[in-house]
C-alpha positions in Angstrom: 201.1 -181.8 76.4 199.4 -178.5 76.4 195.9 -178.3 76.0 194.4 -175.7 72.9 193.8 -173.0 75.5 197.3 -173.0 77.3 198.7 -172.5 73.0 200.6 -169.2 72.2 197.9 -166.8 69.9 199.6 -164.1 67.7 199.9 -161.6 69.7 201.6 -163.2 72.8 204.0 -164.8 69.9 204.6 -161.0 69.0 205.2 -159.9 72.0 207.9 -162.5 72.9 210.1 -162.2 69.7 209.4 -158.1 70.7 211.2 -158.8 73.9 213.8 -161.1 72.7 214.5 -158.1 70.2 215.2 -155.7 72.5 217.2 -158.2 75.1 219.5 -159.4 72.3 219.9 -155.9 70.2 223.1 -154.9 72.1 224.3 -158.1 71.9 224.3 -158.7 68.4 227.1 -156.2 67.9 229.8 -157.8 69.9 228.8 -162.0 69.3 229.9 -163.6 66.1 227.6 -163.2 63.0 225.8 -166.5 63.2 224.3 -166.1 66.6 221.9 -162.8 65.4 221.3 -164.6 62.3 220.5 -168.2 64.2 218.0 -166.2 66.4 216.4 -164.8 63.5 216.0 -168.3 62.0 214.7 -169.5 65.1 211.9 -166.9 65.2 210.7 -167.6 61.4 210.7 -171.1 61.8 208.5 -170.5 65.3 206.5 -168.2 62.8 205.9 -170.8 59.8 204.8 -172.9 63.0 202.2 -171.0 63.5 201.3 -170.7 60.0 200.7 -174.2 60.3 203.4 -174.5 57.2 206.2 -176.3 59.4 206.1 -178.7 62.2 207.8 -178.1 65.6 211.4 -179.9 65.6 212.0 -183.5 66.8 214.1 -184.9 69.6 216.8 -185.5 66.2 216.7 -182.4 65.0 217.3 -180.5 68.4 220.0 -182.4 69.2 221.5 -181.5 66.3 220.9 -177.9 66.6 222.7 -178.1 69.7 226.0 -179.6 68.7 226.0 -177.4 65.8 225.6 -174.6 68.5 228.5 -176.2 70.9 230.6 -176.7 67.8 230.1 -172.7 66.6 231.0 -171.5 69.8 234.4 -173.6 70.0 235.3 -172.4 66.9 234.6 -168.6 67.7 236.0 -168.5 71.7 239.3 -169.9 72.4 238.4 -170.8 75.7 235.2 -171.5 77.7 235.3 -170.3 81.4 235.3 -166.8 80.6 232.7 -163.7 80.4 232.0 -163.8 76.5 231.4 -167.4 75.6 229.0 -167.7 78.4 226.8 -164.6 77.5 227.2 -166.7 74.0 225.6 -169.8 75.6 223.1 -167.7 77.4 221.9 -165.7 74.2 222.3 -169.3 72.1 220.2 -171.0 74.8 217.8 -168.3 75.3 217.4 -168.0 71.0 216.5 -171.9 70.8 213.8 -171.8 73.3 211.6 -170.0 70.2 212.3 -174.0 68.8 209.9 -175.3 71.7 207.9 -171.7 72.3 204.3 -173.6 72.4 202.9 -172.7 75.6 202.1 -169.9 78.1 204.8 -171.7 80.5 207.7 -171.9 77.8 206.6 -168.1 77.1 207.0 -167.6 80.9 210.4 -169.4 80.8 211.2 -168.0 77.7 211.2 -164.1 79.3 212.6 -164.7 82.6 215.4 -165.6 80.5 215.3 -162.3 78.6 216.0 -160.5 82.2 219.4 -162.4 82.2 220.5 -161.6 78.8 219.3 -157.9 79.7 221.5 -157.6 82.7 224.5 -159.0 80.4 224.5 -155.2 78.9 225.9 -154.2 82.1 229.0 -156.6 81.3 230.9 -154.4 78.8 229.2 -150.8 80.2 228.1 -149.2 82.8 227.1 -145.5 81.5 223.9 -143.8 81.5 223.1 -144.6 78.1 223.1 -148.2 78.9 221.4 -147.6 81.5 218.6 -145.9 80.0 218.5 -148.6 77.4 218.4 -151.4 79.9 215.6 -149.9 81.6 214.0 -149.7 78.0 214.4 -153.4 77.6 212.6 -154.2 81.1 209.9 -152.3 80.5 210.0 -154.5 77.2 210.1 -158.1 78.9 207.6 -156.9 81.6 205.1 -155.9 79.3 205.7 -159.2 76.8 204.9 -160.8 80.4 201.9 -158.2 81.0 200.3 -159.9 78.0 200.4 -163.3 78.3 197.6 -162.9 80.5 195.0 -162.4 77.7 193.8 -160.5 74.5 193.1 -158.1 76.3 196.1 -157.5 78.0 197.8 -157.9 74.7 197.0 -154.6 73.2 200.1 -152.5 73.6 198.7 -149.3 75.4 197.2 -152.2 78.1 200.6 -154.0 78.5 203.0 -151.3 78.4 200.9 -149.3 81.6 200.7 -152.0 83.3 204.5 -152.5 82.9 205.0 -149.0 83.8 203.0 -149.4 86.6 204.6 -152.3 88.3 208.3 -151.1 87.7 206.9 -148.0 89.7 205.5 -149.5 92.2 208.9 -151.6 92.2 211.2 -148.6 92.4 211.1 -147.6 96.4 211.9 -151.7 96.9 214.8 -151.6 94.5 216.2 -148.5 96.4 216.1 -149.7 99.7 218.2 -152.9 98.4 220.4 -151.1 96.3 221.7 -148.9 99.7 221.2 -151.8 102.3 221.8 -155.1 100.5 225.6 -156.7 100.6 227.7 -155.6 97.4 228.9 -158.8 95.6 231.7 -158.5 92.9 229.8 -157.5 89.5 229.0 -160.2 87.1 231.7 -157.7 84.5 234.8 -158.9 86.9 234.7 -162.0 85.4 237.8 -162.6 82.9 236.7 -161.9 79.2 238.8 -163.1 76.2 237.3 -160.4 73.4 240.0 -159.9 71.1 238.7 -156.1 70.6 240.4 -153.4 70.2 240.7 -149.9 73.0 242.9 -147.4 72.5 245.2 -146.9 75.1 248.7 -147.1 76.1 249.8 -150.5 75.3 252.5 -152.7 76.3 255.1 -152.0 73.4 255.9 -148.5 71.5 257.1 -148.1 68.0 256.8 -145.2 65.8 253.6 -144.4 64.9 251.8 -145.6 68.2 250.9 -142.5 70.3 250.9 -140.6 66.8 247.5 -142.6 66.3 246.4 -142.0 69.9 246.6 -138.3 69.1 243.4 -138.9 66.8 241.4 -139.7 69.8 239.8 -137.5 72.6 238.0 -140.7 74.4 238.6 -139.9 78.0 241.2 -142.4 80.0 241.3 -141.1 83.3 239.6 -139.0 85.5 241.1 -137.7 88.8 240.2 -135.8 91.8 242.5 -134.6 94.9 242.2 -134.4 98.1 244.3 -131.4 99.0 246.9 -129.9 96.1 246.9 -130.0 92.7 249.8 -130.5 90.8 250.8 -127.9 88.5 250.7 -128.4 84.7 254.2 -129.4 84.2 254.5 -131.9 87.3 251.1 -133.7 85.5 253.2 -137.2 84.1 251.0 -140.2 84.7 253.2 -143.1 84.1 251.8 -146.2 83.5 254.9 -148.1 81.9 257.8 -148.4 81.4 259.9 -150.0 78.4 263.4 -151.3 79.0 264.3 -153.8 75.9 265.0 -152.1 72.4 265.2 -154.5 69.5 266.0 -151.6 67.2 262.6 -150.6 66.5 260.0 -151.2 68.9 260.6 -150.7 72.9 258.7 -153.4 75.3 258.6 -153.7 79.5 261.5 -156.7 78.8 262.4 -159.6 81.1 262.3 -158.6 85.0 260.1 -155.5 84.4 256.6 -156.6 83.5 255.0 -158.0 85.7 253.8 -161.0 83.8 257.4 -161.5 83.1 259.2 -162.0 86.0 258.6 -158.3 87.0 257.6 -158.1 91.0 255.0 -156.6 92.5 254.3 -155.6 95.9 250.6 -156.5 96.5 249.9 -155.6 100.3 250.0 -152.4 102.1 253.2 -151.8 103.8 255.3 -154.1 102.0 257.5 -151.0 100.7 258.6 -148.8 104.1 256.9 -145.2 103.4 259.0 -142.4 104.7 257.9 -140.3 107.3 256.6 -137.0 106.0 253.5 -136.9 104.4 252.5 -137.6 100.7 252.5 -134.6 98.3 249.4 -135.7 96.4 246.5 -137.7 97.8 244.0 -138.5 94.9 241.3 -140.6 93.0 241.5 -142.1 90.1 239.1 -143.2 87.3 240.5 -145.2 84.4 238.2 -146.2 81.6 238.3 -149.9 80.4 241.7 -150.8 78.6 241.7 -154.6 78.2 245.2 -154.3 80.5 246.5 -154.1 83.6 248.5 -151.2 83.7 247.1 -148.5 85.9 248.5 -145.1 85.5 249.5 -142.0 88.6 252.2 -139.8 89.6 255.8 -140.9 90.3 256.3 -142.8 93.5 252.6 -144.0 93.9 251.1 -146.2 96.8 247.3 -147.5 96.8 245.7 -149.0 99.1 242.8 -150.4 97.1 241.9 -153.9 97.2 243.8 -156.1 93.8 246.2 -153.1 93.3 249.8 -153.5 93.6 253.2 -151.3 93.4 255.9 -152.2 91.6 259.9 -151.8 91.8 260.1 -148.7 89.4 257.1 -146.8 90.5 254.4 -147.4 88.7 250.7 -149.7 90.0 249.3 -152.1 88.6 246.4 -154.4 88.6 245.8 -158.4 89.7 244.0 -158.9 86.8 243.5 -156.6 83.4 240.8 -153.6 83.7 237.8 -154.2 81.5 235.7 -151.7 82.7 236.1 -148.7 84.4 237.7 -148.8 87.5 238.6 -146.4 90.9 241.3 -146.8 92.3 243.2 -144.7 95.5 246.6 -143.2 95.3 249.2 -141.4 97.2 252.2 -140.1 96.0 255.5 -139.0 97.2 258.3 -136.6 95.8 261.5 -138.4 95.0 263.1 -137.3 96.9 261.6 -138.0 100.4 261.6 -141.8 99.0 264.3 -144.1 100.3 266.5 -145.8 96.9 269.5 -147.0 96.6 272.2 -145.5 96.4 273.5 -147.3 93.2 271.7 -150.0 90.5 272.6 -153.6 90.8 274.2 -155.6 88.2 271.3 -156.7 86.4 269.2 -153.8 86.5 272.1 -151.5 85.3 272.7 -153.9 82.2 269.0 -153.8 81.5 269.0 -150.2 81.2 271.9 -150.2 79.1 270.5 -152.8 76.5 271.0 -152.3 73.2 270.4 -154.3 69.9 273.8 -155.7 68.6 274.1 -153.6 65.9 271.9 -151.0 63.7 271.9 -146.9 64.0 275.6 -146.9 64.4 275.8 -143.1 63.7 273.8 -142.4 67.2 276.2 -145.2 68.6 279.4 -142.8 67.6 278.2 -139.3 68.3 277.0 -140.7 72.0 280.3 -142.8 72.2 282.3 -139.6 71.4 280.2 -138.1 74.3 281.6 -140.1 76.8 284.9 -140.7 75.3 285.2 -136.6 76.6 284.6 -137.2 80.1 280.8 -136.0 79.8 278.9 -136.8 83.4 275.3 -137.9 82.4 273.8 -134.7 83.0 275.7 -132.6 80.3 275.5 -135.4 78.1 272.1 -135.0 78.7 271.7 -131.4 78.6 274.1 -131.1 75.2 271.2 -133.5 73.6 268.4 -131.9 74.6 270.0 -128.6 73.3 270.0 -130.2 69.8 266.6 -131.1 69.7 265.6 -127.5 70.5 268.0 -126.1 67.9 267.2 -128.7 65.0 264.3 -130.5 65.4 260.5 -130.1 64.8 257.2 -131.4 66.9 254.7 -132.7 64.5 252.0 -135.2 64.6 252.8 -136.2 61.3 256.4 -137.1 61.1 257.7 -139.0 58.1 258.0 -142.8 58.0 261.6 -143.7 59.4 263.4 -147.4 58.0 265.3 -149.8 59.9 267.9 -147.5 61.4 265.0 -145.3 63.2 267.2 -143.5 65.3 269.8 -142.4 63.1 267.1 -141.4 60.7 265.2 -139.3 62.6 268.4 -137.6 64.1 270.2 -136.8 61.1 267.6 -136.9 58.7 264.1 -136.1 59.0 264.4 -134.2 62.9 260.3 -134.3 63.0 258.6 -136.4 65.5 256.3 -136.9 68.1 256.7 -137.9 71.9 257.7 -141.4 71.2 260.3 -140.3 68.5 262.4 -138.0 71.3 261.6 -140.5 73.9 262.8 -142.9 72.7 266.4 -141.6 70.2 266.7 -139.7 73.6 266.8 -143.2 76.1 269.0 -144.7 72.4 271.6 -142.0 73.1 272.1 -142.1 76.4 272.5 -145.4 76.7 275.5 -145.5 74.0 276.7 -142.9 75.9 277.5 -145.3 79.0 274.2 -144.1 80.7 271.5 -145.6 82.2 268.1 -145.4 80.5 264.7 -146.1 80.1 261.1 -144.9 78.4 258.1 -144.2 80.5 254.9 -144.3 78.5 251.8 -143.0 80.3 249.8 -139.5 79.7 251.2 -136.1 80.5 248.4 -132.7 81.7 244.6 -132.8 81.5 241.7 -130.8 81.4 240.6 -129.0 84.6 236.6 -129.5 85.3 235.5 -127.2 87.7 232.2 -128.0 87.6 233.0 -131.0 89.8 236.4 -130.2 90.2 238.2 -133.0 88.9 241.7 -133.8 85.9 240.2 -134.7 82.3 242.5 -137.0 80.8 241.7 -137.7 77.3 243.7 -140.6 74.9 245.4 -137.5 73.1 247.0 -136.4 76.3 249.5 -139.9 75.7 252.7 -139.4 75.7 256.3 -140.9 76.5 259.1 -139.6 78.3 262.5 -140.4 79.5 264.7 -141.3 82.9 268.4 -141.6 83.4 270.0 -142.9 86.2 272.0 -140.2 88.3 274.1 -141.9 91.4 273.4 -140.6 94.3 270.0 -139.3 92.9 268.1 -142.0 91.8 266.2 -141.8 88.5 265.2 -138.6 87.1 262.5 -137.5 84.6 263.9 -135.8 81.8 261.3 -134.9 78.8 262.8 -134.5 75.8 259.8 -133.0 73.9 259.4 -130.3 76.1 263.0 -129.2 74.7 261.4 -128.8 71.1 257.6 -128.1 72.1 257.2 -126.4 75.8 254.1 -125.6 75.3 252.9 -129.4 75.2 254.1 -130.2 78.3 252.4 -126.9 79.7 248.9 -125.8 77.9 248.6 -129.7 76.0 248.9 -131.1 72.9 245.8 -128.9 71.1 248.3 -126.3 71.9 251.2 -127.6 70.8 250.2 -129.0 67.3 247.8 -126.1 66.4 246.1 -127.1 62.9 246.8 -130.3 63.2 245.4 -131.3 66.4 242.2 -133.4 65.2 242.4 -133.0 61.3 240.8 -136.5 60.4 237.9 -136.3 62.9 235.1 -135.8 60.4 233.3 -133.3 63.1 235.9 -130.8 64.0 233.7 -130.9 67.7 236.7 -129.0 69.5 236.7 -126.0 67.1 232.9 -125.1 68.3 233.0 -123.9 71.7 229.4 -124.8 72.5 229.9 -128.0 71.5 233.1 -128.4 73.8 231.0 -126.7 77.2 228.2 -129.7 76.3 231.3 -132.4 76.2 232.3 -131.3 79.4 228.7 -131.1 81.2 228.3 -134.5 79.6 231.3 -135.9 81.0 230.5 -134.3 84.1 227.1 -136.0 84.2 229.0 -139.5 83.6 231.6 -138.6 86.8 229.2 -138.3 88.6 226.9 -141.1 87.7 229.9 -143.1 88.1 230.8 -141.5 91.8 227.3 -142.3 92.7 225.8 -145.6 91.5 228.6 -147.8 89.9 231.4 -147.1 92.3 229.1 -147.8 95.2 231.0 -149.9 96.9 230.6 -151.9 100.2 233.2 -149.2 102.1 230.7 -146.2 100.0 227.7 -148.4 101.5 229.1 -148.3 104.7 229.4 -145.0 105.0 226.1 -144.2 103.6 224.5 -146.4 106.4 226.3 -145.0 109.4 225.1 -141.4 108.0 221.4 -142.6 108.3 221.6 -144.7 111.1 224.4 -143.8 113.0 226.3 -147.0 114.4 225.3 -149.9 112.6 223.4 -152.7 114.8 220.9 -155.5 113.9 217.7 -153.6 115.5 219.1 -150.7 113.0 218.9 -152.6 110.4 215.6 -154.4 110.9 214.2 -150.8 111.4 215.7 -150.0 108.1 213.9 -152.5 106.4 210.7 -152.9 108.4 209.4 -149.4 108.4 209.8 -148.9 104.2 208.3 -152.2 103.5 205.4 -151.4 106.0 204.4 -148.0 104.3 205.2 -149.8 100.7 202.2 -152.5 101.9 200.2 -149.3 103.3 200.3 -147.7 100.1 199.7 -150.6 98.5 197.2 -151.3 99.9 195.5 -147.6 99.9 196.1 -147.2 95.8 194.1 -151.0 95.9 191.1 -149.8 97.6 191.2 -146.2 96.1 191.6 -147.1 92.2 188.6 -149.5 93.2 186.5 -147.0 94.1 187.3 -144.9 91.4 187.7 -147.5 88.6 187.5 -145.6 85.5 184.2 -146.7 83.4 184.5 -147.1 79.7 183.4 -143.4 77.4 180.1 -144.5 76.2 179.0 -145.6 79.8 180.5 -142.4 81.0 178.1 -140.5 78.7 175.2 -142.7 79.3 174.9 -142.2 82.8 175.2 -138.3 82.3 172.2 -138.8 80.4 170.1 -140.9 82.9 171.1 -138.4 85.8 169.8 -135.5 83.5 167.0 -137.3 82.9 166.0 -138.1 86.4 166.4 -134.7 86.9 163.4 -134.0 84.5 161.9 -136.1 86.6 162.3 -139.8 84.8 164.4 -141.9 87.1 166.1 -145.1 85.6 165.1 -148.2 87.8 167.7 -150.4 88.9 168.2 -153.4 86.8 166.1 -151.2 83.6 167.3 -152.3 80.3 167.8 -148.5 78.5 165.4 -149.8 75.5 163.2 -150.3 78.6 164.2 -147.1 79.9 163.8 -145.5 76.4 160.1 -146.6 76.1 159.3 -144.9 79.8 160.7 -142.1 78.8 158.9 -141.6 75.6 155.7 -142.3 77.1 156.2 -140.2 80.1 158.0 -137.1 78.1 157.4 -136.9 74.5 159.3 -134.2 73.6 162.4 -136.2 74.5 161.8 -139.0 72.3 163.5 -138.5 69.5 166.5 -137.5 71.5 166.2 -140.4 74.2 165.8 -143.1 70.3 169.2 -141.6 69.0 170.8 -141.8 72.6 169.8 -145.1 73.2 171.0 -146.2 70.0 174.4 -144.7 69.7 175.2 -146.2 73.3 174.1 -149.9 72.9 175.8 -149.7 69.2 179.2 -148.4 71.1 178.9 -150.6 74.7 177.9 -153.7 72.9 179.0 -153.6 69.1 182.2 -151.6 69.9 181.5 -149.2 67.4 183.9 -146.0 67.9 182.2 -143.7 66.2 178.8 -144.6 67.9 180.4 -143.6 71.0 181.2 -139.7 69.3 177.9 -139.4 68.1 176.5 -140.7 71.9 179.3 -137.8 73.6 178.1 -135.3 70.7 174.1 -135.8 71.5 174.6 -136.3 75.2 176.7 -132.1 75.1 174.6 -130.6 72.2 171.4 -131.3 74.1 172.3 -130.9 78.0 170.2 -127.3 76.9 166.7 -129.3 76.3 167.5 -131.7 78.9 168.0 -128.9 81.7 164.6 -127.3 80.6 163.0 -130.3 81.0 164.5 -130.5 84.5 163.3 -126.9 84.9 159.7 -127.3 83.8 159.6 -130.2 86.7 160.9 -127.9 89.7 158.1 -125.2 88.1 155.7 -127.8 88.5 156.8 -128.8 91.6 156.2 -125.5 93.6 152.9 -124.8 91.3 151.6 -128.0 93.9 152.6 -126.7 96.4 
C-alpha cells in the first residue's frame, strides 16, 4: 500500500503519459486502431483518478480488460510467435500499467518499460530519421525519470538538462560497447506477419505490374564493386524468374521457386566454380521487400551467411528480407560456367508450358515459324524485328482482355517491359522453343560521391531467355528492340513526358532538388555502411585495426583504460561543478553588493542577517541608506518570496549605483592615507 508521500502529483503523472507519448507515437501508425485509442482511454481514466472522479479498477475489472486485450489481438494477428503481435503485447501491456500508475515504483516500472517500446522503432527501420527520433524519445523517458525525484526536478528546463546531461555523460560508454561488445542477431530478424504493402518485384507478373512500379523512385538496391563496373547495357539484376503461364499472369511454377519444390544450394561450394576468375565482385544493398528474392548479375555466388543459389541463376534468401540487408556477390560470364549441354525432360516441358488454349493467333504465326525450318535464333531475330517495326514503348498501354497476347500483337502494339517479355517468351514457346521471363531491374544511377549503382523501383523491368543447345540460356531483351535507349540511359529516358506524371511534386524535373536526393541518399549509404551493417566480421576488423592481434590482455586494456578516464572525469566534473555551483541571480547580485560595500569600508559579518547588515550600514554610512533600504528589500522579496521582478529591480539598483558605491570606496582609501 503506498503511503501519501510515495503518491504520483501532477506533474510526475504528466510527465509519464509525456513519455508514453513519445514511446508509442510511431507505433500507433502500424498497430490496429484500438490499441492508440485503448491507451488513450487508459490515460483519461488514470486522469479522472486523479481528479478524484473515478476509482482505480478492481481485481474484476482488470481481468477483464486483459481478456478483452488477448481476445483483440487474436482477432487482429493470425499468429502469435512473430515480431508484430509481440510489440502489440508489449505496447498493450505497457498502455495498461497507467490502470495501476499510483506510485513512484509503478512510475519507475512504468518508464523502464517505455525504453523497450522505444527500441521496437528500430524493428521496421533503421535510417537516420529514426534514429534521430529514437534519440528524441530517450531523452523523453529519461527526463520523465529525471522528475520523479521531486517538484523541483519536475519543471521541464530542470528535467530535460539533467537528461541531457546523463545521456552525455553516457555517450563515450555506449561507444566503447557498440565497437567491442559481441553482435547478436537484431531484435528486426525476427519473422513478422504484417500484411503491408512494398513495392517491389513480386512473385507473379501480369499486365499492369511493373507499369505501376514505374510511378515509384524509392530506392531497391544499392551496389558497390570491387574492381569493374559493368557497362549500362550488361546492368540486368535478375531476381526471378517465371516459368508457368495461365494465359494471363506468369508465376516461378512447380520446381522453380523455391518454396515450391524449387532447390537451392545453401553452402559455399556446393556448385563447382570454374577456374578463372569472376568478372564482377560486388556489394549489395537491398531495401526491405517483405520476400525472399534477392536480386544480382547472371551466374551469381554469395558467400554470406542465410544466402543461397539456385539452379537458374538467381540468390535467394533463408527467410524473407524485412529490412534492409547486405549481401556479397560474385559473378561469372556464361560462358566460363559449366551447363549442360542439353535440358532434361522436365525442365524442357516446363519451359514449353502453355495454357490449353487462348491467343491462338500467336499460336499460328509461331507454329508457321517453325513449320519453315526456323532454328531459335531467327525465329527469334524475325520477332524482335517486328517489335521494332510495329510496336510502341509506353508506360501507359491500353487495357488488353483475355487473349493478352494476341491483343497486344495484333492490336494495340503498345506496352511496357512486361508486355514484350512476356508475348516474346508466348511466341517462342509455340514456336517449339524453350522459354522463360526473368523479372528483376535493369541500369542504375551512378553515385560518385561514394561511388556506388542507384537502383530505384522504376528501374524494374522483365526480360526474356531461350534455350540455345550447345549454348545454354541466353538473355534476349525484347524491349530494347522497340526502346534502346531504356536499356542504355533508363527509363526517364526512354518514356520522356511521361516518366513521373502522377507524382504530385515533379522532384526530378528540378535539378537542385535531384543533387539534394542524391547527397541524401548518399548520407543514408553511408550511415548504413557504418553503423547498421556493423557486423561481427566489420567488428573484427575494426578491432585488429586498433589493437592489432586480438588477445584477452588486449581486450581488457580496451576496456580498462576508457572506463578509468570515464571515472577520472567523472570524478573531476563532480568536484569542479562543486566548486563552482552556480548561486541563484538575486544572491549573485547581493553579494556584489556586500563586496562593494566592504570596500567602502562596511564589512558583512559572517552569520549577519542583511536587515542586520542594513541597519550597520545606515548608521555607519548615511548616505547609503536609502540605497542599502531598497537593496535589502528587493533581495529578501526575490530570495525568499520568489518574486521575479524583485530580483530585476535588485540587478537594476545593484548596476545603476556601482558609481556611488565605488566613491564611497574611494572616500575610505582617501581617508586611509590622510592617517597615515
Amino acid at each position: 500500500m503506498a503511503t501519501t508521500q510515495d503518491l504520483l502529483p501532477r506533474e510526475s503523472l504528466l510527465w509519464i503519459f509525456a513519455a508514453q507519448f513519445v514511446a508509442l507515437l510511431p507505433q500507433f501508425t502500424q498497430l490496429p486502431l484500438w490499441v492508440p485509442l485503448a491507451w488513450a482511454f487508459a490515460v483519461y481514466w488514470r486522469l479522472e483518478v486523479f481528479r478524484g472522479r473515478r476509482d482505480l479498477p478492481g481485481r474484476t475489472l482488470k481481468l477483464l480488460v486483459i481478456l478483452l486485450t488477448m481476445a483483440g489481438l487474436a482477432i487482429s494477428y493470425r499468429r502469435w510467435f512473430a515480431l508484430e503481435p509481440m510489440v502489440a503485447l508489449l505496447t498493450l501491456s505497457f498502455t495498461l500499467k497507467n490502470l495501476e500508475l499510483v506510485s513512484r515504483r509503478d512510475a519507475f516500472v512504468s518508464l523502464l518499460l517505455a525504453y523497450f517500446v522505444a527500441a521496437t522503432l528500430f524493428v521496421r527501420e533503421q535510417t537516420i530519421p529514426y534514429a534521430l527520433y529514437g534519440l528524441l524519445s530517450v531523452v523523453v523517458i529519461t527526463a520523465a525519470l529525471a522528475a520523479q525525484l521531486g517538484s523541483f526536478s519536475a519543471r521541464p528546463r530542470r528535467a530535460l538538462g539533467l537528461s541531457l546531461r546523463l545521456l552525455a555523460q553516457a555517450t563515450p560508454l555506449m561507444l566503447l560497447l557498440f565497437v567491442v561488445m559481441p553482435r547478436l542477431g537484431p531484435l528486426w530478424s525476427v519473422p513478422q506477419v504484417t500484411s503491408a504493402g512494398r513495392t517491389g518485384v513480386s512473385d507473379s507478373m501480369a499486365p499492369g505490374d511493373f507499369t505501376r512500379l514505374s510511378k515509384s523512385d524509392k530506392p531497391a538496391l544499392r551496389i558497390s564493386f570491387d574492381g569493374p563496373i559493368p557497362p549500362p547495357e550488361q546492368r540486368y539484376w535478375r531476381g526471378l524468374v517465371y516459368s508457368e503461364f495461365d494465359g494471363r499472369t506468369w508465376r516461378q511454377g512447380v520446381g522453380v521457386d523455391p518454396r515450391n519444390g524449387g532447390q537451392v544450394y545453401w553452402k559455399s561450394g556446393e556448385r563447382p566454380l570454374p577456374q578463372v576468375g569472376p568478372r564482377y565482385r560486388y556489394q549489395v544493398i537491398q531495401e526491405a521487400s517483405r520476400s525472399p528474392w534477392l536480386f544480382a548479375l547472371a551466374r551469381p555466388v554469395s558467400d554470406s551467411s542465410g544466402v543461397g543459389e539456385t539452379l537458374d541463376d538467381r540468390l535467394v534468401k533463408h527467410s524473407p528480407v524485412y529490412s534492409r540487408f547486405a549481401y556479397e556477390v560474385r559473378s561469372w560470364p556464361r560462358g566460363s560456367r559449366n551447363m549442360s549441354a542439353s535440358l532434361s525432360r522436365a525442365e524442357r516441358n516446363r519451359n514449353l508450358q502453355l495454357p490449353p488454349s487462348g491467343n491462338e493467333r500467336t499460336r499460328e504465326w509461331a507454329e508457321s515459324l517453325g513449320r519453315r525450318g526456323l532454328g531459335a535464333e531467327e525465329i527469334s531475330a524475325r520477332l524482335l524485328a517486328r517489335y521494332n517495326r510495329e510496336f510502341t514503348y509506353t508506360l501507359s498501354p491500353p487495357a488488353l482482355g483475355s487473349d493478352s497476347v494476341d491483343e497486344f500483337l495484333f492490336g494495340s502494339q503498345q506496352g511496357f517491359c512486361e508486355h514484350f517479355a512476356g508475348s516474346y517468351v508466348f511466341a517462342m514457346r509455340a514456336a517449339g522453343v524453350p522459354a522463360r521471363v526473368v523479372a528483376g531491374y535493369q541500369g542504375g544511377e551512378w553515385v560518385s560521391g561514394e561511388r556506388y549503382l542507384l537502383v530505384r523501383e522504376y528501374d524494374a523491368h522483365a526480360w526474356a531467355e531461350i534455350w540455345l543447345d550447345g549454348r545454354g540460356w541466353q538473355r534476349v531483351d525484347p524491349t530494347a528492340a522497340v526502346s534502346p535507349e531504356r536499356v542504355r540511359d533508363g527509363l526517364e529516358s526512354a518514356a520522356g513526358e511521361e516518366f513521373m506524371q502522377d507524382s504530385l511534386l515533379p522532384l526530378h524535373r528540378v535539378d537542385i532538388l535531384v543533387k539534394l536526393r542524391l547527397q541524401w541518399d548518399m548520407i543514408n549509404y553511408r550511415w548504413h555502411q557504418t553503423v547498421v551493417s556493423f557486423d561481427s566480421e566489420k567488428q573484427r576488423d575494426t578491432l585488429q585495426r586498433l589493437l592489432g592481434d586480438i588477445s584477452p590482455l588486449r581486450m581488457a586494456l580496451l576496456f580498462a583504460v576508457p572506463c578509468a578516464l570515464l571515472f577520472l572525469g567523472a570524478l573531476l566534473w563532480i568536484w569542479c561543478s562543486g566548486r563552482a555551483r552556480k548561486l541563484p541571480a538575486a544572491e549573485r547580485f547581493y553579494q556584489k553588493f556586500c563586496q562593494r560595500m566592504a570596500r567602502a569600508g562596511v564589512v558583512r559579518r559572517s552569520g549577519e542577517a542583511p536587515r542586520d547588515y542594513a541597519l550597520r550600514i545606515t548608521r555607519e554610512k548615511p548616505q547609503l541608506a536609502s540605497l542599502t533600504q531598497r537593496v535589502t528589500s528587493a533581495f529578501e522579496r526575490a530570495a525568499y518570496g520568489g518574486d521575479a521582478e524583485a530580483a530585476k529591480e535588485l540587478r537594476r539598483l545593484v548596476k545603476r549605483h556601482f558609481g556611488l558605491l565605488d566613491l564611497a570606496s574611494v572616500q575610505v582609501d582617501k581617508l586611509k592615507q590622510a592617517g597615515r
